[in-house]
C-alpha positions as CSV (number, residue, x, y, z in Angstrom):
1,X,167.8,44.9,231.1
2,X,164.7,45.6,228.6
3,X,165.5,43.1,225.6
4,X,168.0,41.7,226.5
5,X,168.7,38.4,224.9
6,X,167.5,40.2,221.5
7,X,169.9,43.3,222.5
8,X,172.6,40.9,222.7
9,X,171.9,39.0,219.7
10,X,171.4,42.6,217.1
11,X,174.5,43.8,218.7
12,X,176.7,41.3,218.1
13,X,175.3,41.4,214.6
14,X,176.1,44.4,213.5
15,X,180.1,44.3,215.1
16,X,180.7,42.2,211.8
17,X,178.9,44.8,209.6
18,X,180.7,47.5,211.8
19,X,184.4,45.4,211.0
20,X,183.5,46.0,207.3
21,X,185.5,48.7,205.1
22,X,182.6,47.5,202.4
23,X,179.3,45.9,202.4
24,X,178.4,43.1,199.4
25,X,174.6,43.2,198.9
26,X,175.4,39.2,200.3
27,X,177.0,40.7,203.3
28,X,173.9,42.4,204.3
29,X,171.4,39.5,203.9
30,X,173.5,37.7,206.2
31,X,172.7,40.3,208.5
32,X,169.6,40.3,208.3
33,X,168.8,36.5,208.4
34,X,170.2,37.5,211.9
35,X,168.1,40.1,212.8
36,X,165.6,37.7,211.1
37,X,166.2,35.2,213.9
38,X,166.7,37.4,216.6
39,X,163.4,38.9,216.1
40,X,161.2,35.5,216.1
41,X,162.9,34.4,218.7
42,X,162.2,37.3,220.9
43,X,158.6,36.5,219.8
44,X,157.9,39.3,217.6
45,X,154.5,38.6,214.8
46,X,155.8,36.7,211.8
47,X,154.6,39.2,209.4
48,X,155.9,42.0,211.2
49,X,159.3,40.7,210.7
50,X,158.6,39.7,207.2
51,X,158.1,43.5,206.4
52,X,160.5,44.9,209.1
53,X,163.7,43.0,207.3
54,X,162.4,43.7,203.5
55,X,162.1,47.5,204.3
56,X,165.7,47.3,206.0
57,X,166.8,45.8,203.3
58,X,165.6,47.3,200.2
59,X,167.1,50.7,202.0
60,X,170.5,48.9,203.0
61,X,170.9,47.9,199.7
62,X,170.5,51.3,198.2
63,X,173.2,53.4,196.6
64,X,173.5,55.9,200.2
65,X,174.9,52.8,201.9
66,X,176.7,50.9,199.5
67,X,178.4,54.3,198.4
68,X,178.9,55.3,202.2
69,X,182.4,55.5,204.1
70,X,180.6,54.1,206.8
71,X,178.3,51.3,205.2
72,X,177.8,49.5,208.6
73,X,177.4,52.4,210.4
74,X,174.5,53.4,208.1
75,X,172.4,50.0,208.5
76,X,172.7,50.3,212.0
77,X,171.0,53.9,211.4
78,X,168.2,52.2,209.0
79,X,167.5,49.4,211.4
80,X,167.5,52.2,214.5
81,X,165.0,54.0,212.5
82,X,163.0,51.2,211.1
83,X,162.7,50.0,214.8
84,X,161.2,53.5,216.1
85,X,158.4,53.5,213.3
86,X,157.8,50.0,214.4
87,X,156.9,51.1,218.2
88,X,155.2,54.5,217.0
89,X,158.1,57.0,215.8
90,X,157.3,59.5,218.6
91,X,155.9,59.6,222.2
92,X,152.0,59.4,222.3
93,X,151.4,61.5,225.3
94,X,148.6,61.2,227.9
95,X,145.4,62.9,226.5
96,X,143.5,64.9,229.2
97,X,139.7,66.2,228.5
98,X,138.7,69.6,228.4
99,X,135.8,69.9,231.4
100,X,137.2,69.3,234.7
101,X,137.2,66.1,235.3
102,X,139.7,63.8,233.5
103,X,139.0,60.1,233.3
104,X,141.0,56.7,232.9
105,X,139.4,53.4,232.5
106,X,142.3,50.9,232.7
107,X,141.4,47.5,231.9
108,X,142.9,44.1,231.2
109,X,143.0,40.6,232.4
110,X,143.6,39.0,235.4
111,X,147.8,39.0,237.1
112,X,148.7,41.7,234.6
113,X,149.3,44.1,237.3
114,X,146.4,46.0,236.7
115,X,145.6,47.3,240.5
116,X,149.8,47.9,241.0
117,X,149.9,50.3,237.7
118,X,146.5,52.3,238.3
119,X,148.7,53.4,241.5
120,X,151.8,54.0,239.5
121,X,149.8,56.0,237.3
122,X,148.0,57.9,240.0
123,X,151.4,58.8,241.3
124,X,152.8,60.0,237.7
125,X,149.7,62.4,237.2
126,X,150.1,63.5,241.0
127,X,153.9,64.9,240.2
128,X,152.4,66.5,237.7
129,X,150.2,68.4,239.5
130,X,147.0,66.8,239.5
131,X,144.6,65.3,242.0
132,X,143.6,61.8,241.0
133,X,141.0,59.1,242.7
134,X,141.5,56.1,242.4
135,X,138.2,53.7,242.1
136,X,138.0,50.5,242.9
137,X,135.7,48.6,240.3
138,X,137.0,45.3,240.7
139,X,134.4,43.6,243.0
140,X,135.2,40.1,241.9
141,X,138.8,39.5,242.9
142,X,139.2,38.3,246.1
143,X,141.5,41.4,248.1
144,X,141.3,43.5,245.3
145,X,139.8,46.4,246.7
146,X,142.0,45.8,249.7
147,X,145.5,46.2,247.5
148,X,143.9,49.0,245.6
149,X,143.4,50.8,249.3
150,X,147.0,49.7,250.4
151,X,148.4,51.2,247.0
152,X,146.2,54.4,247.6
153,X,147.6,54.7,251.1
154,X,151.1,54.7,250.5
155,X,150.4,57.5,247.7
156,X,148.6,59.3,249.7
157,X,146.1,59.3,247.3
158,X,142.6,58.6,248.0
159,X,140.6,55.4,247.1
160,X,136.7,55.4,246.0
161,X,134.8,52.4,247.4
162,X,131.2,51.2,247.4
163,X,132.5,47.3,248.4
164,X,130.7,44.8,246.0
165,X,127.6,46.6,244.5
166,X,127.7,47.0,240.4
167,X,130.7,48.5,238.9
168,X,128.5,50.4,236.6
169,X,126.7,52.3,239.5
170,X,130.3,52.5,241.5
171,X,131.6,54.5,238.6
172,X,129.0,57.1,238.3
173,X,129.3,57.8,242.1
174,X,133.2,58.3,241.7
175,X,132.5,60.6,239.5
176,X,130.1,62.6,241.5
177,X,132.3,62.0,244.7
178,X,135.3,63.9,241.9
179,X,133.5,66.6,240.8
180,X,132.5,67.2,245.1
181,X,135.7,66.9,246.7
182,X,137.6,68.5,243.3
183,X,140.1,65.3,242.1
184,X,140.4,66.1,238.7
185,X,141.6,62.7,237.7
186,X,139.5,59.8,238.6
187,X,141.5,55.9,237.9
188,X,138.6,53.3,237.6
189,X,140.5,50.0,238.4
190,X,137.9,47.7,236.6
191,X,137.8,43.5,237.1
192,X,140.1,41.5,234.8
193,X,139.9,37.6,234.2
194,X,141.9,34.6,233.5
195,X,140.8,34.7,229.7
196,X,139.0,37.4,227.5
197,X,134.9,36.6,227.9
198,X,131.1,37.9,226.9
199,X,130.4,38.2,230.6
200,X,134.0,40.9,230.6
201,X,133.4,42.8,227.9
202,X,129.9,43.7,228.5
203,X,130.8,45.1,231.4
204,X,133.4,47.0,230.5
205,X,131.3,48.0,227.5
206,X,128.7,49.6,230.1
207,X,131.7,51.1,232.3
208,X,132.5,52.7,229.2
209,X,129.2,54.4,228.7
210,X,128.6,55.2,232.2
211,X,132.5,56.8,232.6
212,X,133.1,58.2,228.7
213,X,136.4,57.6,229.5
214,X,139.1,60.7,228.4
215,X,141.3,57.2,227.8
216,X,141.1,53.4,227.9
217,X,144.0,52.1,228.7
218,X,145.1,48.3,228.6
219,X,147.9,46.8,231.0
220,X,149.1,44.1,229.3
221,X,152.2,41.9,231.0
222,X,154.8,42.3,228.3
223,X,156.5,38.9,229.5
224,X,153.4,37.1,228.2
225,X,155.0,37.4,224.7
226,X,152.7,37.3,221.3
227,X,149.3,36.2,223.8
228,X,149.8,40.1,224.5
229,X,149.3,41.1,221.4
230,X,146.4,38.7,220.7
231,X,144.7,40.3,224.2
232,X,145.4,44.1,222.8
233,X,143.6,43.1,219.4
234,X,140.5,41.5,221.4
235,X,140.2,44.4,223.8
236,X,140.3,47.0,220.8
237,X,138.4,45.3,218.7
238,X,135.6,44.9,221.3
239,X,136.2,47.9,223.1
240,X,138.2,50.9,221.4
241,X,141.6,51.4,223.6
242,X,143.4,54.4,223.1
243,X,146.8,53.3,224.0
244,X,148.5,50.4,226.0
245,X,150.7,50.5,229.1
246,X,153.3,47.4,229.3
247,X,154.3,45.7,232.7
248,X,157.7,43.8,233.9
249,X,159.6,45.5,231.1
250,X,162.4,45.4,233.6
251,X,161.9,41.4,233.5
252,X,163.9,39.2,231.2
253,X,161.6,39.3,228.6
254,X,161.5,38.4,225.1
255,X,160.1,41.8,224.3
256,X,158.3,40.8,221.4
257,X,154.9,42.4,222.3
258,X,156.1,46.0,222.7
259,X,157.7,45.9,219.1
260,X,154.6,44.0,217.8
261,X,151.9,45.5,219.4
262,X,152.0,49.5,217.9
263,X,152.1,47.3,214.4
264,X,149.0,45.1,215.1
265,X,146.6,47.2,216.9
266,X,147.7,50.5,215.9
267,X,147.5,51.8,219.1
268,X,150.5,53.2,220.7
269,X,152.2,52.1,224.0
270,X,152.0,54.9,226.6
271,X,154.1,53.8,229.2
272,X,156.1,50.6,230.7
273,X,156.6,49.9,234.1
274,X,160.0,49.1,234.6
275,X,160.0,48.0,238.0
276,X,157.8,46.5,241.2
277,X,158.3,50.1,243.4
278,X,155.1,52.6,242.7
279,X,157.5,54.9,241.0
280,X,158.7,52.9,238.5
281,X,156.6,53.8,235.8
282,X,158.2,55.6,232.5
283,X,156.7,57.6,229.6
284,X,157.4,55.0,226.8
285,X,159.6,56.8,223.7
286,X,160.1,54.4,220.8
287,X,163.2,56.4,219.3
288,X,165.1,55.8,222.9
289,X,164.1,51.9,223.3
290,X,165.1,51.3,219.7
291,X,168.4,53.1,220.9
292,X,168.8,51.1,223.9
293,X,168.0,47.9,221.9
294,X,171.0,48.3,220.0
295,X,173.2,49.6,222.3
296,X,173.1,53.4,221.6
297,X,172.3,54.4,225.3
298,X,169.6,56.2,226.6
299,X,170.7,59.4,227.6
300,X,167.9,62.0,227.9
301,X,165.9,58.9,230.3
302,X,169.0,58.7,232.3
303,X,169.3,62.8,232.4
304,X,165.0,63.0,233.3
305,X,165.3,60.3,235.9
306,X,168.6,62.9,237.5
307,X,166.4,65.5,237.3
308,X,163.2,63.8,238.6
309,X,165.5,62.1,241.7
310,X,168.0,64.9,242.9
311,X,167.0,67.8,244.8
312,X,168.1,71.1,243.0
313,X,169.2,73.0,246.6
314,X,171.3,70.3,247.2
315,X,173.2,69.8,244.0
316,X,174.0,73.9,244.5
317,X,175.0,72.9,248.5
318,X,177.2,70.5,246.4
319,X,178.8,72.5,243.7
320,X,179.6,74.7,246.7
321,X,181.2,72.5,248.9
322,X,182.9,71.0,245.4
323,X,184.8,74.5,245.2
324,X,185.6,74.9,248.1
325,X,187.3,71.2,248.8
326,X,185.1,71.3,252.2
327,X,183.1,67.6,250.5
328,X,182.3,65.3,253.2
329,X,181.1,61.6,253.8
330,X,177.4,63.7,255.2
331,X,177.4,64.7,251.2
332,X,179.1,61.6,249.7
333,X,176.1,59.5,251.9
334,X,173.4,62.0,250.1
335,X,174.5,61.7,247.0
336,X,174.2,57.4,247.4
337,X,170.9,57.7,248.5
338,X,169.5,59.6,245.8
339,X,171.6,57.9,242.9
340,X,169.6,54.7,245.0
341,X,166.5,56.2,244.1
342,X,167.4,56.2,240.6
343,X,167.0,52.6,240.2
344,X,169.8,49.7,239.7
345,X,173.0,50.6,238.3
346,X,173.1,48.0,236.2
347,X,170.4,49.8,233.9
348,X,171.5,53.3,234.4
349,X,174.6,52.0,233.0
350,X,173.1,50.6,230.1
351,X,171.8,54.2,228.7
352,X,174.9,55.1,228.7
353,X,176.2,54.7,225.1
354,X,178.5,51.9,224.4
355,X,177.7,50.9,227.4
356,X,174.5,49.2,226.5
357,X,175.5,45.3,226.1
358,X,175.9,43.4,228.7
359,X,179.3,42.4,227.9
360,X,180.5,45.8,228.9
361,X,178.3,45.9,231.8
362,X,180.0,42.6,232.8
363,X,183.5,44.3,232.3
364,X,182.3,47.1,235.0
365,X,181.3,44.5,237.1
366,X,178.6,46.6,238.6
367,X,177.7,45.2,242.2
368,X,174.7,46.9,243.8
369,X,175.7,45.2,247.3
370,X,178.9,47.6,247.1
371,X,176.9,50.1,248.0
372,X,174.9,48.8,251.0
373,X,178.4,48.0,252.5
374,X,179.3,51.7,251.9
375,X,176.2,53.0,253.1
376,X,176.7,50.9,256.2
377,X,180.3,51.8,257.0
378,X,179.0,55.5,256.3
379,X,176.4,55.1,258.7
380,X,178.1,53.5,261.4
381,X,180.6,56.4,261.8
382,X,179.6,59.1,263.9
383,X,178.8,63.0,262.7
384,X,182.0,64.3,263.6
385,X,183.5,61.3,262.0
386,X,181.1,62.0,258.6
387,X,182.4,66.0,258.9
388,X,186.3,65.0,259.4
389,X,187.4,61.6,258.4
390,X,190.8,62.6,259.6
391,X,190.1,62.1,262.8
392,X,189.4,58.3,261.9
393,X,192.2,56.2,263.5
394,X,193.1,52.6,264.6
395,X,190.6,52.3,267.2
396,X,187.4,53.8,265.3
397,X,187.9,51.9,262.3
398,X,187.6,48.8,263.7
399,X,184.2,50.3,265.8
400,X,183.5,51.2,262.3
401,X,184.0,47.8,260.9
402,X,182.1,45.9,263.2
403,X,179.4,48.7,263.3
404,X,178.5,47.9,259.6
405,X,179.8,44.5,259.7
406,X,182.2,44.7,257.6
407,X,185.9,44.2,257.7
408,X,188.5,47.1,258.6
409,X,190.5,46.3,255.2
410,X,187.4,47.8,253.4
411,X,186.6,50.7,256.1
412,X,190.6,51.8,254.7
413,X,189.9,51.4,251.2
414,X,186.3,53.7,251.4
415,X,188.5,56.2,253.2
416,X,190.8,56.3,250.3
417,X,188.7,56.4,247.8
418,X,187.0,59.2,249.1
419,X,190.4,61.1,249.2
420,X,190.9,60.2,245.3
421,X,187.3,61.8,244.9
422,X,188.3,64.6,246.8
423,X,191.3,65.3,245.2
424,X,189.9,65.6,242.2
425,X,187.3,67.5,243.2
426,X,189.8,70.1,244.1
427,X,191.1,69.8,240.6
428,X,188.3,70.3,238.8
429,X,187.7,73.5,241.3
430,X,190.6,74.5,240.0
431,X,189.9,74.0,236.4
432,X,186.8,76.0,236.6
433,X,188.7,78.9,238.3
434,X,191.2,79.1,235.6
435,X,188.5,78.8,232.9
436,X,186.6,81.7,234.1
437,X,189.6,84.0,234.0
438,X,189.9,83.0,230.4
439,X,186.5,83.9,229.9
440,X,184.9,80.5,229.8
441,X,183.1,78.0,232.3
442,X,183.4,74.6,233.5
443,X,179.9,72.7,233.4
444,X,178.4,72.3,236.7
């Protein structure tokens, strides 16, 4: 999970404050030496934290809270706000230019996953509608016009190469082969190194001027701590970035960079990828992290990624067969396989709120190799099995078992479970029956 350590740490904070009929003004500096702690030691800037807890505490203080019913309830609220202006109060969307051609110059140093996110990118502006190039700039990395070419491939999405002439003279010919074969996104993939140098920057500086970029964007590996803030500050002060996208945010990081980084530079964070698949890249919204951070869920993410993931015409097949108690193990297998595609369980469950510490996730005991054994026992029956599980006796669910090698004791309880679901399936068909001759609907 994003944050988690600090997650855990604010969270179990703020169950004293929420145990409280009445907060003492002493009652909240405690708390706040806590958040304090948990904030330098998930490596956030000193003096970001030195003005983050005075500004949460000169409004906990106040007469609103002290007065309140719900005095705990209402510093959670100011920290939850607090945190949001920290990491840019609303979503900095992607700018695009006016003439045809739009154009991103991502840079950054060397192993921050530069070459993986200009395809992640590419991918996220091709949903969207748009035809993107992607241009390969980085002639100084051994293979790195090779993994931009395997990232490009299993887009789909076409790569621009010139092998290892100059970058600068690479970049105007992208932009030419754009404007000839209509992509109206071109992705320059420029060279990072090991460290921030003269030698870097001066070419980037001339990219810049060759490109006049719609956006520079630096990738900056968010598990790297406070360094990545230090690397933003260089990069903007030498080169003018326009917003930042953070890597392994999935990873068990501290998390300190995204929450210092909008403070330091000023420039927003974009997006976060959230995941090693070219997919898992997410618009970045500070009001939902800050939410997630303390445990409030997540729940327009979780809804977008439902929408983005399940097919429309099949969720109507569904609602059908739903009604009509005619749900089989051909739907149940469907709907595993997109829910799959949503990413781990583990962090869907954590935008849902109250379910956003990993104590309750714990409780839940989510296992994500329960569902490759169900897949597998749902796989190993045959169609007419899938379309009537009745039909499943003795004898095919022990073919079944050692098809998906598993053990006939759990081939009996999926085949129960999937009678619970169906049963209340039926109910809820039911429901919604009885609700529209009253007038009213159920919510499908």
């Amino acid at each position: 999970m994003v944050f988690e350590s600090l997650a855990d740490k604010l969270q179990n904070t703020f169950k004293t404050l929420r145990g409280k009929g009445k907060l003492t003004e002493a009652d909240v500096k405690a708390a706040m030496r806590e958040v304090k702690l948990a904030l330098l030691e998930a490596d956030v800037n000193f003096k970001i934290v030195k003005d983050f807890i005075q500004k949460v505490t000169d409004r906990a203080i106040g007469q609103e809270v002290m007065s309140s019913l719900t005095p705990g309830q209402q510093v959670i609220k100011i920290v939850n706000e607090e945190l949001t202006t920290l990491m840019g109060t609303t979503r900095s969307k992607l700018t695009f230019s006016s003439s045809p051609i739009s154009v991103y110059m991502m840079v950054g140093l060397q192993g921050s996953g530069k070459t993986t996110t200009c395809g992640k990118l590419g991918n996220y502006l091709k949903k969207q509608g748009k035809k993107p190039l992607l241009v390969a700039c980085d002639i100084y990395r051994p293979a790195a016009i090779k993994q931009l070419q395997v990232v490009g491939d299993s887009l789909a999405i076409p790569v621009f190469t010139m092998g290892e002439i100059s970058p600068i003279e690479i970049t105007k010919a992208a932009i030419t082969h754009a404007q000839r074969y209509g992509n109206d996104v071109v992705i320059l993939d420029t060279a990072g190194r090991l460290h921030i140098d003269e030698m870097l920057m001066n070419e980037l500086v001339d990219i810049k001027k060759a490109a006049r970029p719609t956006e520079i964007l630096l990738v900056v590996d968010a598990m790297t701590g406070q360094d990545a803030v230090n690397v933003a500050e260089s990069f903007n002060a030498q080169l003018g970035i326009d917003g930042l996208i953070m890597t392994k945010l999935d990873g068990d990081t501290r998390g300190g960079a995204a929450l210092s980084v909008r403070a330091v530079t000023g420039k927003p964070i974009k997006f976060a990828g959230v995941g090693e698949k070219l997919s898992e890249l997410e618009e970045f919204h500070p009001d939902r992290m800050a939410s997630r951070i303390l445990g409030m869920g997540d729940v327009l993410t979780l809804i977008e990624k439902a929408q983005s993931t399940f097919d429309e015409d099949e969720a109507r097949k569904l609602e059908k067969k739903m009604k009509k108690g005619s749900f089989d193990f051909e739907d149940f297998l469907s709907q595993l396989q997109q829910m799959k595609k949503m990413g781990p369980i583990g962090d869907l469950l954590g935008m849902i709120p109250g379910l956003g510490n990993q104590k309750a996730l714990k409780d839940i005991q989510v296992d994500e190799k329960d569902f490759v054994r169900l897949e597998a026992i749902i796989q190993s029956m045959t169609l007419k099995e899938r379309r009537d599980p009745n039909i499943i006796n003795g004898s095919r669910k022990k073919r079944i078992a050692a098809g998906s090698g598993t053990s006939v004791q759990e081939v009996n309880k999926l085949l129960k479970q999937f009678e619970q679901t169906k049963k209340m399936m039926k109910q809820f068909a039911g429901m919604d029956k009885r609700m529209k001759r009253g007038g009213m609907r159920m919510p499908f």
